[in-house]
N, C-alpha and C positions, 0 to 999 in steps of 0.2 A: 633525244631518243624517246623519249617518255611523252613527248608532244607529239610526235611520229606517232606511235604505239595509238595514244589517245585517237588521232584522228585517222586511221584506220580502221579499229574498232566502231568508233561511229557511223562510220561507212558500213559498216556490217549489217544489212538486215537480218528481218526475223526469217523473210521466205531464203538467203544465202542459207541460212543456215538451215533449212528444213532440206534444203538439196542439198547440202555436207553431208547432212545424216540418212539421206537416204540413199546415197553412192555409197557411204562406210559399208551400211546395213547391208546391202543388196555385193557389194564385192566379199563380205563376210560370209553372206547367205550362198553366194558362186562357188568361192574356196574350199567353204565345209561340204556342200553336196557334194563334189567333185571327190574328197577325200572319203568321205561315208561312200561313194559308190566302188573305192577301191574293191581290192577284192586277191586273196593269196594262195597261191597254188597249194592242192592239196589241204585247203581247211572250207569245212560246209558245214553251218551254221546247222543245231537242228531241226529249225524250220524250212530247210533246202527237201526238198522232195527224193524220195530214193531213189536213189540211179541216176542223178541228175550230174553230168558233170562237169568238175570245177575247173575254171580255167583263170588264170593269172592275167590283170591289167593292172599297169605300170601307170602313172602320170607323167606324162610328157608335156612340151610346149604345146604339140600339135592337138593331143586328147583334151587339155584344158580351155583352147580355142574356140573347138569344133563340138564343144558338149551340148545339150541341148537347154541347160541350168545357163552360160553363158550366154547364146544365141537370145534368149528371154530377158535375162540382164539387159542387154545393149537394146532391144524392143522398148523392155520398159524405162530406160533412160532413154530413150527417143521419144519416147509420148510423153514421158513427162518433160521434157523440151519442147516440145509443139504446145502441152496446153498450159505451161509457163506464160508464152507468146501469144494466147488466143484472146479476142478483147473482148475480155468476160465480161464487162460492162455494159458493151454494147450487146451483147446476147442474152444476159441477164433482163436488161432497159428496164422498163419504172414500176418491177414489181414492187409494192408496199411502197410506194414513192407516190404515186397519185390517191388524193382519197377518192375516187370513185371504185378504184380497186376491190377498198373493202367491204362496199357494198352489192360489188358485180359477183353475186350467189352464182349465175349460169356458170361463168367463167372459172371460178376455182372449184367449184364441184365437178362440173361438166370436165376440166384438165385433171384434175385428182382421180376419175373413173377411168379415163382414157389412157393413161399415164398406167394403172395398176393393173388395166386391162391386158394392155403390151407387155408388163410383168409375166403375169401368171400364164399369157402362152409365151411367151420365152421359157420360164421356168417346166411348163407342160411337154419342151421338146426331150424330157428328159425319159420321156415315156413312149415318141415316138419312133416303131422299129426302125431300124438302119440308120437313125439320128443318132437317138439313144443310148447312151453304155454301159453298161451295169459293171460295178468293180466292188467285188467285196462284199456282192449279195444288194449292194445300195444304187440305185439310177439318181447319179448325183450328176454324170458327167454328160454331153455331147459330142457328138464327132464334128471337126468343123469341114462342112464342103468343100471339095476340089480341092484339100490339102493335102491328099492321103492318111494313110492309115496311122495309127498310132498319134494323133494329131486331136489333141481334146479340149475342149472348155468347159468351166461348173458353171451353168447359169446363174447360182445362186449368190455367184461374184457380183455380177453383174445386177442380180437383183439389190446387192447389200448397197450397191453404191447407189444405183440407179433412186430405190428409196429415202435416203439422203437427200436428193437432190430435189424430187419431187415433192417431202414434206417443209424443207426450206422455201420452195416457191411458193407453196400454201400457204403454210403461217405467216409468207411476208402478204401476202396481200390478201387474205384473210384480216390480217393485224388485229385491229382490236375486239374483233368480233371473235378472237380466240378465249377471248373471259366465256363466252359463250359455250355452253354443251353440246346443244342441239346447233345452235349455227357456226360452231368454229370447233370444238374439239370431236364430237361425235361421229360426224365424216373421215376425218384422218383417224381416227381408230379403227374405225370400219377398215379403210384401206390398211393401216396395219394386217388388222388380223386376218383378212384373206389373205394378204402378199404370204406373211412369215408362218402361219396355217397352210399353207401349201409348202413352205418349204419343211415345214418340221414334218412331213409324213417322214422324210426321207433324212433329214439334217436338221436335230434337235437346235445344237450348238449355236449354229448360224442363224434358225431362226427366231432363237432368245435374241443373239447378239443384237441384230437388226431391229427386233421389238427394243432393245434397254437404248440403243441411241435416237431412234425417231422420237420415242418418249423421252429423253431427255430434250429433244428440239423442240418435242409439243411445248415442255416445261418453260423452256428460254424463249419460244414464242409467243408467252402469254396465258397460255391455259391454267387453270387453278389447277392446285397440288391437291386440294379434295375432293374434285372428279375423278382424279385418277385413284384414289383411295378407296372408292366405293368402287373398284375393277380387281382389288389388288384380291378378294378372295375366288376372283371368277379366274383369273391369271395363274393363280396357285394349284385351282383344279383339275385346271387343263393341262398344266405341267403334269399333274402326278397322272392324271390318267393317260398323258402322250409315253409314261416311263411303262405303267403297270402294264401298259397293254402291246408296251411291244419287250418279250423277253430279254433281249439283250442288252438294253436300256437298266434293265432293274438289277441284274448280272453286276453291270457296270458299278454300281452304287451299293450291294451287297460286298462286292468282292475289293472296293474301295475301302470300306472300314476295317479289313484285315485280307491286303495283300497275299501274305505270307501262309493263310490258312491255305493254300492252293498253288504254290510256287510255279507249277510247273504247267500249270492250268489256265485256270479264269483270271489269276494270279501272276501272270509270264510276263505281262507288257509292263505292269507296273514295277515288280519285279528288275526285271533287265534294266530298268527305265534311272532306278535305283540306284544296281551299282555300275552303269555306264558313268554315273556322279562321282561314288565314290572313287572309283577308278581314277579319276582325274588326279586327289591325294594332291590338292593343292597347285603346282603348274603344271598338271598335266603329262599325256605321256607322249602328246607331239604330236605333232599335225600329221595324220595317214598312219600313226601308229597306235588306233583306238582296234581296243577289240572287238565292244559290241556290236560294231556296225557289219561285222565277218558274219551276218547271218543268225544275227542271235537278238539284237533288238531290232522290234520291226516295227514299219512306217519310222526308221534312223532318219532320211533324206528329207522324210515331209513333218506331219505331227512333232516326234522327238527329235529333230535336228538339235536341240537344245543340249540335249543329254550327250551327244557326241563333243559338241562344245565344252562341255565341261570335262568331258574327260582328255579330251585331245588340247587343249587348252586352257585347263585348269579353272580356279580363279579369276585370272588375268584377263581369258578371255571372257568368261561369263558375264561379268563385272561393267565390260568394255561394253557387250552388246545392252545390257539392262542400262547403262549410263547413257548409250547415242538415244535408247527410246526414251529416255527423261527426257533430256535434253529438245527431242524431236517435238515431245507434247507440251514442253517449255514453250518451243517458237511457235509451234500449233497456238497456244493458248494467246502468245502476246499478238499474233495476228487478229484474234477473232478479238481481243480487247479493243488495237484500234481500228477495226473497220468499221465504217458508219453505216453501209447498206445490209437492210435487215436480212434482207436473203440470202449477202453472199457471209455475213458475220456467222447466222445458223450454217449455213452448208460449212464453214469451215470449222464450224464448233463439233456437228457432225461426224467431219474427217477427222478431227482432233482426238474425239471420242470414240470413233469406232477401235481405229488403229492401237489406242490405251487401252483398253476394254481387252481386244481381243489379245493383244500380247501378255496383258496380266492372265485372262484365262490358259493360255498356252504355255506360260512360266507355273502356274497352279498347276497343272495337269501333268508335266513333265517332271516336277519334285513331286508330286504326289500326295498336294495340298486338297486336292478333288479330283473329283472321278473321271476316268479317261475320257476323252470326249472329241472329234474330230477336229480342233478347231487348229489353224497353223500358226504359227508366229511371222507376223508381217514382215515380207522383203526379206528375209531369211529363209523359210521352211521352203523346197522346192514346192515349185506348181505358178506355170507360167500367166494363168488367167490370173490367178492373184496378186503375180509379181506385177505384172500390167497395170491391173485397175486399180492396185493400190498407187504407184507413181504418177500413174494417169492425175489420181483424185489428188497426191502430193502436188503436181504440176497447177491444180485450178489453185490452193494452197499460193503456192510462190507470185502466179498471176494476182490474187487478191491481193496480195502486200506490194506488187511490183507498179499495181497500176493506186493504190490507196492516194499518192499525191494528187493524181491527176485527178480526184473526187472529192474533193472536197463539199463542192455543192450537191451530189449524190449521195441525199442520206434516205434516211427512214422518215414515214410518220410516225413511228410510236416507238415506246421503249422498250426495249425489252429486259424482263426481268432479269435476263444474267448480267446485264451493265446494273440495275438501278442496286444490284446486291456487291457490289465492286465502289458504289457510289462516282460513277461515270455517268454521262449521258450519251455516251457514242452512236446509240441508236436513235437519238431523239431528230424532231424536226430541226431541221436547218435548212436556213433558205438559200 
């Protein structure tokens, strides 16, 4: 039994398990939408608009089916099955692998312009009429063509990853010319801050997010830690002037260090946010029987999904979700350990790193460790562009580990500092 047991478990990859965990997450994330969208006759929240009125939905086989939280579920497990399967190798081919790579200046400048250029008008269609959406005073969103109405995407999904992918193929064939300023870190900063400078007119959150993980890939790609040092009070200023200068920014971060001064006010989200927590009183009061979610905390299905979770689920359940995403940046991390090609090791350190990043800011925000701030909790918080891209990026994630046998002779020229601090050389030449 115990020889069974053993040689099963060996069999177990690190990408099985990044798709365990993101079928748990994302059937977890279906469930609770589905219950926060309840809704009980005769009770309206008082955020419900006067005269609005209430009408009772039941959960059924059929309403859990046919919801639109599900229909995105089964989307984003299909892509992330398709780019499982895709020969990342072959589509990736010899960046940071040939040295003339690191030499070819037209090449990775000339793709890094091109690459951030297609950025920023994707991200710009958020501005144009009858594309455009504005929700909540913010043009964060798109309409997507010949879908119909009610039918949206946030470009800025799509930017989070897409820049991933694009500062991975840089640093890897850049390579060593990343010690450099001017020839290897200074251009991909450039690109940073126009990509995530357009995004933060409109979405602070997402475009720190995207700045803290491409700078950590600049980092594992070789850049010095004291170039980025001599940025760190220009990065600080720009933050406080992106707060001061839009009022509900600074609101946010006033009304942060005393919720409570304003309960009912500036003070409601955080508030509610609270005792949807406390409510829980340990195992919860059971799945579809939270109250908060009746109209009284709001963005329940998206941002504070979390908060429902704990009270509808206690403990048990909370516990469950913050252990699959250990676990998730667990097999994240042992992936990008062993893989040997520089660009797909960064893109999956990247993935590894955004998804951590942004779950810990979304667990902060929803206990009321910092200040409210739009960011969702991965594959849980409704909103189907993210459910998407994020499985999508899970999927290249499982391809990397799935195809790692068949590469052996696919490696890097150079090493990168996140193996040589591990005392690995997984990034190094091998012929």
């Amino acid at each position: 039994m115990g020889r069974a047991l053993a040689r099963v478990t060996s069999m177990i990859r690190a990408g099985h398990v990044v798709a365990l965990c993101a079928l748990a997450l994302l059937t977890i994330g279906v469930v609770m939408v589905n219950s926060a969208s309840l809704t009980v006759t005769g009770v309206a929240g008082p955020l419900a608009p006067a005269g609005t009125p209430v009408q009772a939905s039941g959960m059924t086989l059929k309403t859990a089916l046919f919801t639109s939280a599900t229909v995105h579920m089964l989307v984003a497990l299909g892509m992330m099955a398709v780019m499982a399967f895709i020969p990342i190798r072959r589509l990736v081919g010899g960046a940071g692998e040939a040295l003339s790579d690191q030499h070819d200046v037209a090449k990775a400048w000339g793709g890094l312009a091109i690459g951030v250029i297609g950025m920023i008008c994707v991200l710009g269609l958020v501005y144009v009429p009858g594309i455009g959406q504005a929700k909540n005073g913010s043009h964060r969103w798109i309409n997507i063509p010949g879908l119909g109405e009610g039918l949206s995407a946030q470009p800025s999904e799509i930017a989070k990853w897409g820049m991933l992918l694009l500062i991975a193929w840089y640093c890897a064939v850049r390579g060593a010319q990343m010690k450099s300023f001017f020839k290897g870190l200074a251009p991909a900063l450039v690109a940073i801050g126009a990509v995530a400078g357009f995004i933060i007119l409109e979405d602070l959150g997402t475009g720190l997010l995207i700045t803290v993980a491409c700078c950590v890939l600049l980092l594992a790609g070789g850049a010095r830690i004291w170039h980025f040092l001599m940025f760190v009070p220009i990065g600080v200023a720009g933050i406080v002037v992106a707060v001061v200068k839009s009022p509900y920014r600074l609101t946010r971060i006033t009304t942060f260090l005393d919720p409570f001064k304003d309960p009912e006010g500036t003070g409601y989200h955080q508030v509610q946010s609270l005792i949807a927590i406390a409510n829980g009183q340990g195992f919860g009061r059971g799945l579809g029987f939270g109250l908060q979610s009746k109209g009284y905390l709001p963005e329940d299905r998206t941002d504070f999904l979390f908060s429902i979770i704990c009270e509808e689920l206690g403990i048990p359940g909370a516990a469950a979700v913050v252990f699959l995403f250990v676990v998730l940046i667990w097999a994240g991390l042992s992936i990008v350990k062993n893989e040997k090609s520089a660009a797909l090791k960064l893109f999956a350190l990247g993935a590894t790193v955004t998804i951590g990043v942004q779950a810990v800011i979304n667990l902060a925000v929803v206990t009321v460790v910092a200040p409210t701030k739009g960011i969702a909790l991965p594959l849980i918080s409704a909103g189907g562009t993210g459910w998407i891209l994020t499985a999508m990026s899970l999927g290249l994630l499982i391809a990397i580990d799935r195809t790692s046998d068949e590469a052996a002779e696919a490696t890097g020229t150079f090493t990168l500092p996140l193996t040589q601090a591990g005392g690995s050389a997984a990034g190094s030449v091998a012929a």
